[in-house]
N, CA, C and O atoms as CSV, one atom per row, in Angstrom:
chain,resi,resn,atom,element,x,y,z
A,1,UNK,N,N,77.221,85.899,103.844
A,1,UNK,CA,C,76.465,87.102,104.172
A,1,UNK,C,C,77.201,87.889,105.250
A,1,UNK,O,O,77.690,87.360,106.248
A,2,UNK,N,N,77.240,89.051,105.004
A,2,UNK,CA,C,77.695,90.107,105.799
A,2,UNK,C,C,76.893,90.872,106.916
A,2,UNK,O,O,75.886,90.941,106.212
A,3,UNK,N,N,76.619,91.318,107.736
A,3,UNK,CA,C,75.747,92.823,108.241
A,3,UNK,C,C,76.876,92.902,109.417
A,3,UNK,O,O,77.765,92.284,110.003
A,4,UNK,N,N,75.952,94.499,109.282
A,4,UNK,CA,C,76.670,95.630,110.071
A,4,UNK,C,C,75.411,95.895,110.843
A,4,UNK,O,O,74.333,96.093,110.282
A,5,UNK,N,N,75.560,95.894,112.019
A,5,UNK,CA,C,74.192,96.517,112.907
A,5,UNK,C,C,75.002,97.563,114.302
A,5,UNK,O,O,76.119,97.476,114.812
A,6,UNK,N,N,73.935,98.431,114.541
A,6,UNK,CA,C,74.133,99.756,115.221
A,6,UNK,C,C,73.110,99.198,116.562
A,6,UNK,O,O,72.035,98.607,116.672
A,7,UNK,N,N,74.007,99.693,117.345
A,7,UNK,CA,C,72.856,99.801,118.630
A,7,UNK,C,C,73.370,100.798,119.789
A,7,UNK,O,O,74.480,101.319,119.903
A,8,UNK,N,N,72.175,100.916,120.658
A,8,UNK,CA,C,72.976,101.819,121.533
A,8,UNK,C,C,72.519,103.445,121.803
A,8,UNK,O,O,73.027,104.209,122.623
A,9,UNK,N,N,71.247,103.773,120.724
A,9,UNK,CA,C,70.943,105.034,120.715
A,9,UNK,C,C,69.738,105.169,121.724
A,9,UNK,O,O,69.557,104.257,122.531
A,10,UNK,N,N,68.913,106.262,121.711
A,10,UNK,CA,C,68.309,106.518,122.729
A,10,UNK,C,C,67.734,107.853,123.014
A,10,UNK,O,O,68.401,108.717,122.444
A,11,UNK,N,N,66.769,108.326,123.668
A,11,UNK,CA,C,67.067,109.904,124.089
A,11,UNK,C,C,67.685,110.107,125.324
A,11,UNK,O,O,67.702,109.207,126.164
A,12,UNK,N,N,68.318,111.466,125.565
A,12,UNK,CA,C,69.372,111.609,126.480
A,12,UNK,C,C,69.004,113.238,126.775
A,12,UNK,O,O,68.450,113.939,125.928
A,13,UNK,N,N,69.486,113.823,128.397
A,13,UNK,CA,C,69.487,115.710,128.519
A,13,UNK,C,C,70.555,115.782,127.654
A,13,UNK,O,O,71.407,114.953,127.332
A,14,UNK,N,N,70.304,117.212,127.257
A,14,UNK,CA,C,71.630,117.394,127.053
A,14,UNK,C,C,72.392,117.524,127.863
A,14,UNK,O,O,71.914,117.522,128.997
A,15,UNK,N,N,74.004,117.712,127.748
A,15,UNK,CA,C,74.843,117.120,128.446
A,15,UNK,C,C,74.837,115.689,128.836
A,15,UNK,O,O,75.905,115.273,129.284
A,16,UNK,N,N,74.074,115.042,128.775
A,16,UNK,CA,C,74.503,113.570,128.450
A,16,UNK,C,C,74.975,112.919,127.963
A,16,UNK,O,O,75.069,113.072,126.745
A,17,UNK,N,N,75.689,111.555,128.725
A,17,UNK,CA,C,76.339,110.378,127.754
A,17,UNK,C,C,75.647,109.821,126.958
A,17,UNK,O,O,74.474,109.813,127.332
A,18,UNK,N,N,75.905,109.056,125.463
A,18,UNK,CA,C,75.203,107.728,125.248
A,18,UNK,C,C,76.624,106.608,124.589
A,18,UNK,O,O,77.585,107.313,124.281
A,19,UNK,N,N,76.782,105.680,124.441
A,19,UNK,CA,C,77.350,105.264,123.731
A,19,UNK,C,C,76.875,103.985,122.570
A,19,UNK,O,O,76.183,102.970,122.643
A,20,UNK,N,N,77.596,104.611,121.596
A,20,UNK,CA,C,76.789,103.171,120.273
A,20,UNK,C,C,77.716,102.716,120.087
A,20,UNK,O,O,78.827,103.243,120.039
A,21,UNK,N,N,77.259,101.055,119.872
A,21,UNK,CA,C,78.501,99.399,119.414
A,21,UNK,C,C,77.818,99.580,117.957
A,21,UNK,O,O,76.824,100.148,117.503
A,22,UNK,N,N,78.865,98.808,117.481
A,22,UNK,CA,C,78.622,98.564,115.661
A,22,UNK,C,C,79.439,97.450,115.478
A,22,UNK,O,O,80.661,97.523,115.342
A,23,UNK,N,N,78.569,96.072,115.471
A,23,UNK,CA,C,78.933,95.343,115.401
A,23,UNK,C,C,78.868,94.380,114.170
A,23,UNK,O,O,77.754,93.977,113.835
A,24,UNK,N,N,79.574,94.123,113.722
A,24,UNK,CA,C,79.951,93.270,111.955
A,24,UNK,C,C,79.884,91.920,112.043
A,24,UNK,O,O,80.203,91.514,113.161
A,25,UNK,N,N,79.553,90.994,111.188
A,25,UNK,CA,C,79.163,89.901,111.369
A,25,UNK,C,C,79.030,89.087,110.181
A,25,UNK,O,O,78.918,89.762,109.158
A,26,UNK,N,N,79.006,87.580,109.984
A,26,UNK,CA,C,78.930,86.663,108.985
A,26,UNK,C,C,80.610,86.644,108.249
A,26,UNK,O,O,81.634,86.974,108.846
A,27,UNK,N,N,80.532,86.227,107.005
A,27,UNK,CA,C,81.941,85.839,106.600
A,27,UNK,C,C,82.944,86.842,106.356
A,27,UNK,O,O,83.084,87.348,105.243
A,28,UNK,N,N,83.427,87.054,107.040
A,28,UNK,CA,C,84.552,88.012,107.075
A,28,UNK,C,C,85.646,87.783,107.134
A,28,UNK,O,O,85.930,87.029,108.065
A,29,UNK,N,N,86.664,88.191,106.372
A,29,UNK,CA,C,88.210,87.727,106.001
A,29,UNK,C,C,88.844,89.135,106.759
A,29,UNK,O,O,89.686,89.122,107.656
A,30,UNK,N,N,88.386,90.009,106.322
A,30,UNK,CA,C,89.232,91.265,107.235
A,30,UNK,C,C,88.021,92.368,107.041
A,30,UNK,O,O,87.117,92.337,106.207
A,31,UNK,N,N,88.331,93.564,108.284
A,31,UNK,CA,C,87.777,94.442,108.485
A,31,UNK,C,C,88.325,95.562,108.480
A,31,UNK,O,O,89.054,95.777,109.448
A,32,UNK,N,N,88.200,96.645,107.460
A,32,UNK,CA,C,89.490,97.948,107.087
A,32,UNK,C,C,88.925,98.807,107.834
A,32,UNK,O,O,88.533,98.313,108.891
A,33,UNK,N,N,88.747,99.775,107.726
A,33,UNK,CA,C,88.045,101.305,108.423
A,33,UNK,C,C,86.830,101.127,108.532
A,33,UNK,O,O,85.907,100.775,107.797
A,34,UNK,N,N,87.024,101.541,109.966
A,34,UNK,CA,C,85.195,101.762,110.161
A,34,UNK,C,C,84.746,103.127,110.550
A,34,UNK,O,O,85.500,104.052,110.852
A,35,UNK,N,N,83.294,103.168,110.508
A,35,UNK,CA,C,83.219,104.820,110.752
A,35,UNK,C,C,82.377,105.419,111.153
A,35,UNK,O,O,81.792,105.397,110.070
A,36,UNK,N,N,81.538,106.141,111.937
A,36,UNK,CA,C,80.302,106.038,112.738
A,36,UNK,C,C,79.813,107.924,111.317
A,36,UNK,O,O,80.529,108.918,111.189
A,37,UNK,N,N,78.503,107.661,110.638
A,37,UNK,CA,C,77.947,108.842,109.888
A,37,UNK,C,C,76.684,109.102,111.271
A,37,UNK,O,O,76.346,108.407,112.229
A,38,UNK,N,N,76.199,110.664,110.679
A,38,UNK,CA,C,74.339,110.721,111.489
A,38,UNK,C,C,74.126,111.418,110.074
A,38,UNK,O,O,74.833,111.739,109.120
A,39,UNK,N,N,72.925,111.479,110.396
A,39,UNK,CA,C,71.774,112.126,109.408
A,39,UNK,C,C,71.022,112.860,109.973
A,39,UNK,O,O,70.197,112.110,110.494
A,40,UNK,N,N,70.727,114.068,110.252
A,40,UNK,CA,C,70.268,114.996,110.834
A,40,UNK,C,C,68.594,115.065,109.923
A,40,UNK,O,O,68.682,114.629,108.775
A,41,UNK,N,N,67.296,115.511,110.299
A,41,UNK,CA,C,66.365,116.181,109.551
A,41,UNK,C,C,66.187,116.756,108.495
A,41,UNK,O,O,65.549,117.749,108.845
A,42,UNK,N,N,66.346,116.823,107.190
A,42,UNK,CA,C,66.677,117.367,105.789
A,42,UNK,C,C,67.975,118.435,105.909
A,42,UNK,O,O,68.226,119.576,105.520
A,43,UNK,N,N,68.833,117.091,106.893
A,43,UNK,CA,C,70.154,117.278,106.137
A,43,UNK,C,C,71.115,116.344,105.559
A,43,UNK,O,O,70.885,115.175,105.868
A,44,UNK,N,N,71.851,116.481,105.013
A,44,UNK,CA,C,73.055,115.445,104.178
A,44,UNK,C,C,73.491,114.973,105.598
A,44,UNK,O,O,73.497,115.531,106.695
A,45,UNK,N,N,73.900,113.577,105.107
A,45,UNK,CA,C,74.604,112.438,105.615
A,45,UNK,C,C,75.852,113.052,106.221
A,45,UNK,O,O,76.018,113.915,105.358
A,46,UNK,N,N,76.937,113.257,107.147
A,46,UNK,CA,C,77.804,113.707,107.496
A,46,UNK,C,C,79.121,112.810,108.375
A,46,UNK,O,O,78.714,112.254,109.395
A,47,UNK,N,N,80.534,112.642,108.085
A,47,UNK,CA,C,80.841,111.631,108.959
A,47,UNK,C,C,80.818,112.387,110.757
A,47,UNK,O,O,80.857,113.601,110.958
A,48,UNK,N,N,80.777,111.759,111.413
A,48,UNK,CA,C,81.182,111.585,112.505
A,48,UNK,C,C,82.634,111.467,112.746
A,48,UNK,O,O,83.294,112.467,113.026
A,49,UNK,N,N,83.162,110.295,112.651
A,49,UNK,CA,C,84.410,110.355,113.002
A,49,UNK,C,C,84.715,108.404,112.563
A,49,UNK,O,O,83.903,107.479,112.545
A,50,UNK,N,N,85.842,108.414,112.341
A,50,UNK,CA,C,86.559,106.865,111.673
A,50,UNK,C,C,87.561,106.440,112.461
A,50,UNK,O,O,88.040,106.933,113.482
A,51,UNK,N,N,87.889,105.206,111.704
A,51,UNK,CA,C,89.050,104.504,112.887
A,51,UNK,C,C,89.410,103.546,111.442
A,51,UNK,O,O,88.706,102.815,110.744
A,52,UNK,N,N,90.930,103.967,111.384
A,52,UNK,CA,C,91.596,102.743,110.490
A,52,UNK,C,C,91.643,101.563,111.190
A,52,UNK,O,O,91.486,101.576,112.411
A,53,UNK,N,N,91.924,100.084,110.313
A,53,UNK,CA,C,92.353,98.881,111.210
A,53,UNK,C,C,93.164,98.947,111.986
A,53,UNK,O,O,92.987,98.176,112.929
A,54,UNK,N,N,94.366,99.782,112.052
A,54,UNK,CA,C,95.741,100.259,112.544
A,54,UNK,C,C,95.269,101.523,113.739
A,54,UNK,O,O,95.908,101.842,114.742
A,55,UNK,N,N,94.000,102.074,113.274
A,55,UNK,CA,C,94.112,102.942,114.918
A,55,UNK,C,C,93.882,103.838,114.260
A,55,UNK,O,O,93.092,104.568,114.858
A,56,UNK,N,N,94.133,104.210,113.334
A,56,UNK,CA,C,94.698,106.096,113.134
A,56,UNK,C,C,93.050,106.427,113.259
A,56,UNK,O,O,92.099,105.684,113.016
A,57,UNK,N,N,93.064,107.508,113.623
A,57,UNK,CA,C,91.404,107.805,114.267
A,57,UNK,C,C,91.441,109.573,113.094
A,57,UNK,O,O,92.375,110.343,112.868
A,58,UNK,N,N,90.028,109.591,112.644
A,58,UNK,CA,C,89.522,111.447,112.608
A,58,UNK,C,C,88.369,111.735,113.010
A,58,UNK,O,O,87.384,111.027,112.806
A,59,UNK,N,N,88.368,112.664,113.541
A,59,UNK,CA,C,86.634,113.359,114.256
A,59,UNK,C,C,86.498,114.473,113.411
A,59,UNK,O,O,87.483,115.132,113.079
A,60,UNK,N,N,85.117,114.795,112.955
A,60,UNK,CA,C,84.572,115.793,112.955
A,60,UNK,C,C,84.929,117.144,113.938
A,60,UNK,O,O,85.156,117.024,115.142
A,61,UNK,N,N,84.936,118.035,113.445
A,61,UNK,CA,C,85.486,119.262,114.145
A,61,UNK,C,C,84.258,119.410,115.211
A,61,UNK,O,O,84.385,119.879,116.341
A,62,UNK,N,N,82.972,118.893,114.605
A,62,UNK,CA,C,81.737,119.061,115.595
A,62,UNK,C,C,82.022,118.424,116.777
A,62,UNK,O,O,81.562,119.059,117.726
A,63,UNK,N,N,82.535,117.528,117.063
A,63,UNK,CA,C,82.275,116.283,117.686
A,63,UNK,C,C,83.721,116.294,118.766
A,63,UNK,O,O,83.624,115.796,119.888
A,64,UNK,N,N,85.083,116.937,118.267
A,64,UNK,CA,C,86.115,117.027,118.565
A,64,UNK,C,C,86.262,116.974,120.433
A,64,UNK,O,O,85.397,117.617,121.028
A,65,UNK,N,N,86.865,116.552,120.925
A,65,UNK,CA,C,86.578,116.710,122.574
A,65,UNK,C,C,85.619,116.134,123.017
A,65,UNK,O,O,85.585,116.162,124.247
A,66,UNK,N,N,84.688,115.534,122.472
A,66,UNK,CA,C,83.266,115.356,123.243
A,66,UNK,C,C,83.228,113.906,123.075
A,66,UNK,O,O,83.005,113.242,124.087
A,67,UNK,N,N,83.447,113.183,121.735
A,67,UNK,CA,C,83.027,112.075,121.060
A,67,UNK,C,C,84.814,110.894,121.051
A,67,UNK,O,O,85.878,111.078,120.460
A,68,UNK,N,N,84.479,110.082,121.734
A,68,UNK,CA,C,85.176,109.035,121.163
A,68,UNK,C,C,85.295,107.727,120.884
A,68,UNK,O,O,84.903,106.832,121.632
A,69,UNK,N,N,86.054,107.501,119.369
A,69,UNK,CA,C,85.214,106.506,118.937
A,69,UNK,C,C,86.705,104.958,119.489
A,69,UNK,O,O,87.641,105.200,120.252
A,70,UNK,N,N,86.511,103.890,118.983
A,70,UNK,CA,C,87.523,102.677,119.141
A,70,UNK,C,C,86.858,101.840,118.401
A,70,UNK,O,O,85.886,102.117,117.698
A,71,UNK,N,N,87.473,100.568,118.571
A,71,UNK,CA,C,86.869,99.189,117.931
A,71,UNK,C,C,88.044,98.187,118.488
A,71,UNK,O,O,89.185,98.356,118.918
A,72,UNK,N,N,87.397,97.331,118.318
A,72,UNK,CA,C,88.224,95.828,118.899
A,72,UNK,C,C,88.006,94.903,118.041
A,72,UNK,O,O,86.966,94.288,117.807
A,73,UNK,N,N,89.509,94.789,117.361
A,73,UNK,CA,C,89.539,94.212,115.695
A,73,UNK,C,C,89.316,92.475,116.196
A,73,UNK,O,O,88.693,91.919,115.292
A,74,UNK,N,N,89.556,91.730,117.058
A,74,UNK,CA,C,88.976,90.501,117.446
A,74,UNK,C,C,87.981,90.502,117.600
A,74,UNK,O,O,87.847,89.298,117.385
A,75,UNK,N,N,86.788,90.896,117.862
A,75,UNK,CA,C,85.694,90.973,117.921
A,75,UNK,C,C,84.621,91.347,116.689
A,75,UNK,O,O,83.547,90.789,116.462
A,76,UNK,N,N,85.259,92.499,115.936
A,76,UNK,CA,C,84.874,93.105,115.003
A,76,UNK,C,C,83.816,94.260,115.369
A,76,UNK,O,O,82.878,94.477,114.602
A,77,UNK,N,N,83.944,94.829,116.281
A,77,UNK,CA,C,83.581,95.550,116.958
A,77,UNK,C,C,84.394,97.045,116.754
A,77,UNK,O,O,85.583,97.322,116.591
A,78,UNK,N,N,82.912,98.020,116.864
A,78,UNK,CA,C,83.288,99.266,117.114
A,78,UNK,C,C,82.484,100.297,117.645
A,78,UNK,O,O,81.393,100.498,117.112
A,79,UNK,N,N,82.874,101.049,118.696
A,79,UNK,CA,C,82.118,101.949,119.551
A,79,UNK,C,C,81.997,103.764,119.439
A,79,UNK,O,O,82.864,104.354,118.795
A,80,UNK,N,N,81.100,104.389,119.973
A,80,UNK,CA,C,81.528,105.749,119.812
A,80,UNK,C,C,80.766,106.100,121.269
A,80,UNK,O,O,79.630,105.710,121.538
A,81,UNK,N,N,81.384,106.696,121.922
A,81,UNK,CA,C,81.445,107.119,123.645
A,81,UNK,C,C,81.028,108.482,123.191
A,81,UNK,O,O,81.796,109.170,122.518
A,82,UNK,N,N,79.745,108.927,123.564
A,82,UNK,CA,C,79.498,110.477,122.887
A,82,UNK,C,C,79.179,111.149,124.508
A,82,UNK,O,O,78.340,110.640,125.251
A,83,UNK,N,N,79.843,112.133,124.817
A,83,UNK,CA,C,79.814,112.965,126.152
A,83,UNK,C,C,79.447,114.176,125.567
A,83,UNK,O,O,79.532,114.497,124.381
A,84,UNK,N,N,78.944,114.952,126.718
A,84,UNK,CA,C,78.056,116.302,126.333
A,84,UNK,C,C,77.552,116.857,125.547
A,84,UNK,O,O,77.678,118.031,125.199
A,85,UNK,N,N,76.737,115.832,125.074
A,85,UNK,CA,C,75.925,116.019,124.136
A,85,UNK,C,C,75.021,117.001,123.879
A,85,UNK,O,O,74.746,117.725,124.836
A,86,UNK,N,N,74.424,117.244,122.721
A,86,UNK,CA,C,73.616,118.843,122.655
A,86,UNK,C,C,73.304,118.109,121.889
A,86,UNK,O,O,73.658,117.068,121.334
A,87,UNK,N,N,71.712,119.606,121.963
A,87,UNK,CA,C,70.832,119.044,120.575
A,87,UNK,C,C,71.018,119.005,119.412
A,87,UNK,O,O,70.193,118.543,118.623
A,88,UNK,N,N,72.373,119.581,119.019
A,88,UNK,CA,C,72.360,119.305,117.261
A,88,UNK,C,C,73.167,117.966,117.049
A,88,UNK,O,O,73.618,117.744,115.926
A,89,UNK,N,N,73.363,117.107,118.019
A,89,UNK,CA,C,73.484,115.714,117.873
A,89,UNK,C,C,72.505,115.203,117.715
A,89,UNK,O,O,72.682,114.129,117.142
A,90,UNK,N,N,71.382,115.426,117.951
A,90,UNK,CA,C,70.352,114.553,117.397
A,90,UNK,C,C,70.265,114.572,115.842
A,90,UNK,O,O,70.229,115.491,115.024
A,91,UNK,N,N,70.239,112.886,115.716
A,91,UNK,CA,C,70.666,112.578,114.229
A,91,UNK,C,C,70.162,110.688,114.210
A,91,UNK,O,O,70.032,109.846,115.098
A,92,UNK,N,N,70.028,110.678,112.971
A,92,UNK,CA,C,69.965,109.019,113.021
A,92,UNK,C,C,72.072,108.473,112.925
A,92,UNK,O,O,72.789,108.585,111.930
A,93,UNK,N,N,72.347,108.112,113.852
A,93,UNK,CA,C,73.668,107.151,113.305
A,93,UNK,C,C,73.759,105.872,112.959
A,93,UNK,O,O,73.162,104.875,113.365
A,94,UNK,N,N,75.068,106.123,111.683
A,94,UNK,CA,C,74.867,104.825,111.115
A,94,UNK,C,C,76.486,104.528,111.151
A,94,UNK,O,O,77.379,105.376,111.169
A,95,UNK,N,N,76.672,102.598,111.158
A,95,UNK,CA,C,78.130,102.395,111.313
A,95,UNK,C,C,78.659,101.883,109.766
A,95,UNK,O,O,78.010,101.020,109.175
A,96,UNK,N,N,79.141,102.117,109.526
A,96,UNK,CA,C,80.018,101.936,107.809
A,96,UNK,C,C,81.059,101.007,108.280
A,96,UNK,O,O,81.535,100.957,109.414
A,97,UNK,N,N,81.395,100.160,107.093
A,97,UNK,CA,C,82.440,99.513,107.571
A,97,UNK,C,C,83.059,98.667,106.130
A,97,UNK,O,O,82.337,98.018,105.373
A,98,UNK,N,N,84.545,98.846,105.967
A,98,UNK,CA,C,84.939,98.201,104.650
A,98,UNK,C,C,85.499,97.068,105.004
A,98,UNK,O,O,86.329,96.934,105.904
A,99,UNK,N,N,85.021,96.152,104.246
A,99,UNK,CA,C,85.478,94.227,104.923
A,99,UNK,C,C,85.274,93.674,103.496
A,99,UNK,O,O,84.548,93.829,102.514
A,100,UNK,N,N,86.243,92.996,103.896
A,100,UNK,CA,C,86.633,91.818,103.080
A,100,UNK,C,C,85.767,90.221,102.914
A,100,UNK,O,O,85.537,89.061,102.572
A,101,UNK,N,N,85.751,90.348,102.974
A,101,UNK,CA,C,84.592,88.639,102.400
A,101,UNK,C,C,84.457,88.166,101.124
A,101,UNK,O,O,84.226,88.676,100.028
A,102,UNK,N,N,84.711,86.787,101.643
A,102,UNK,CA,C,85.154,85.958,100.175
A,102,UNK,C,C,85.800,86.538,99.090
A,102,UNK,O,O,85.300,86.524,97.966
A,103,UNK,N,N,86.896,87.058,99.347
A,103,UNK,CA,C,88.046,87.561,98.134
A,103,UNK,C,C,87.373,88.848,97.821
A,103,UNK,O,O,88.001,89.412,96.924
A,104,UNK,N,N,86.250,89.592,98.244
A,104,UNK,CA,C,85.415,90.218,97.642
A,104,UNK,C,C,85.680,92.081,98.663
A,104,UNK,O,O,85.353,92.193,99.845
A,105,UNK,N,N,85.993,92.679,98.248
A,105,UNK,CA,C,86.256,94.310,99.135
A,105,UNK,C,C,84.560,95.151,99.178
A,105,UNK,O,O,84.016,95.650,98.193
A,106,UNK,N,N,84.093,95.118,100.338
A,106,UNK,CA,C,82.837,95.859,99.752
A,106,UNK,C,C,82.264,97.270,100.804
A,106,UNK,O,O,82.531,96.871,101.938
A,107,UNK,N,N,81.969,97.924,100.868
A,107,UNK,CA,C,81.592,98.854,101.727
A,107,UNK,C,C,79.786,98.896,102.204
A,107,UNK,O,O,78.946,99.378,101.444
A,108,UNK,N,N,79.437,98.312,103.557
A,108,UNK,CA,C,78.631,97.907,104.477
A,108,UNK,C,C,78.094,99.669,105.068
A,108,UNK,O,O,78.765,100.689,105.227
A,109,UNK,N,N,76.453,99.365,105.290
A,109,UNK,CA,C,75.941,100.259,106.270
A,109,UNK,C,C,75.233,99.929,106.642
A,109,UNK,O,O,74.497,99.202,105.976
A,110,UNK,N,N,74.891,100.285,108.236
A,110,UNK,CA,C,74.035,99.338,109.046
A,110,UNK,C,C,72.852,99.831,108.773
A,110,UNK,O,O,72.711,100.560,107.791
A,111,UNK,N,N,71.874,99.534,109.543
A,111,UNK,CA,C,70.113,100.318,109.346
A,111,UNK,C,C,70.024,101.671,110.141
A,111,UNK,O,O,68.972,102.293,110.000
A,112,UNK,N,N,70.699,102.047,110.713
A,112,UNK,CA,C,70.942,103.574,111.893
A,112,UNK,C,C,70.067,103.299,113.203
A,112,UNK,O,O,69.137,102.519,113.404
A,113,UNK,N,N,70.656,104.149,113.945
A,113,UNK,CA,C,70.313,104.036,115.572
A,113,UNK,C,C,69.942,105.269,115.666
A,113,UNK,O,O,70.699,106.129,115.216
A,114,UNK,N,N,68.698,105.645,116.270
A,114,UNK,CA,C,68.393,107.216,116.458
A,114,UNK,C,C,69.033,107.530,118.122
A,114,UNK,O,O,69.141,106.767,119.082
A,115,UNK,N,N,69.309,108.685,117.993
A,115,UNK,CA,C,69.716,109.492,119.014
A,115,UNK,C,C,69.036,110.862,118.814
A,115,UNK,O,O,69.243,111.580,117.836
A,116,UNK,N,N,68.177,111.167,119.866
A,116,UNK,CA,C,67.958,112.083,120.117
A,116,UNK,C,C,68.503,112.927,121.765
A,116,UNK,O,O,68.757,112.455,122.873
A,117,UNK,N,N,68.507,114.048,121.335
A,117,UNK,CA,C,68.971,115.003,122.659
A,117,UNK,C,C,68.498,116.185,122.984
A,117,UNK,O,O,68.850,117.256,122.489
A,118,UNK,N,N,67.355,115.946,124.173
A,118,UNK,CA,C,66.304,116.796,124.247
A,118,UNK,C,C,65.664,116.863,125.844
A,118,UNK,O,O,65.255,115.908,126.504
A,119,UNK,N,N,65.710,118.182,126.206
A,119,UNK,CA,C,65.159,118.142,127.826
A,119,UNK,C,C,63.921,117.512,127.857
A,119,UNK,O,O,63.328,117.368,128.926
């Protein structure tokens, strides 16, 4: 068994920090790209921003300057450091993650972490 779980959200002013872990777990042989999505109020799913196993990182143009994400491939761990935040960050986030288990390639999403950002 696999899971992916999100934590870390919260309400925040705007201009506030928050940061979310996404942490992976059970039988795992390897862990490829991971990737932090939100879901805004009757809107589509959108990424956030990713991280190959190797590093190579992309952000959202929204998010660009403000948001950064990492992970710590011993651990299986991955974070997103979100600074000055505004209200159209409020969104449910969720952590994605492609892993390997038992010979098997499969693509994981956690249950989402709400973040809201609101005086």
């Amino acid at each position: 068994q696999v899971q992916v779980v999100e934590s870390g959200g919260g309400l925040v002013q705007p201009g506030g920090s928050l940061t979310l872990s996404c942490a992976a777990s059970g039988s795992i042989y390897r862990v490829n790209a991971m990737g932090w999505y939100r879901q805004a109020p009757g809107k589509e799913r959108e990424l956030v921003a990713d991280i190959a196993s190797g590093g190579r990182i992309n952000y959202a143009d929204s998010v660009k300057g403000r948001f950064t994400i990492s992970r710590d491939n011993a651990r299986n761990m991955m974070y997103l450091q979100m600074n000055s935040l505004k209200p159209e960050d409020t969104a449910v986030y969720y952590c994605n993650a492609d892993i390997v288990s038992w010979g098997t390639r499969m693509n994981y999403w956690g249950q989402g972490t709400q973040v809201t950002v609101s005086s």
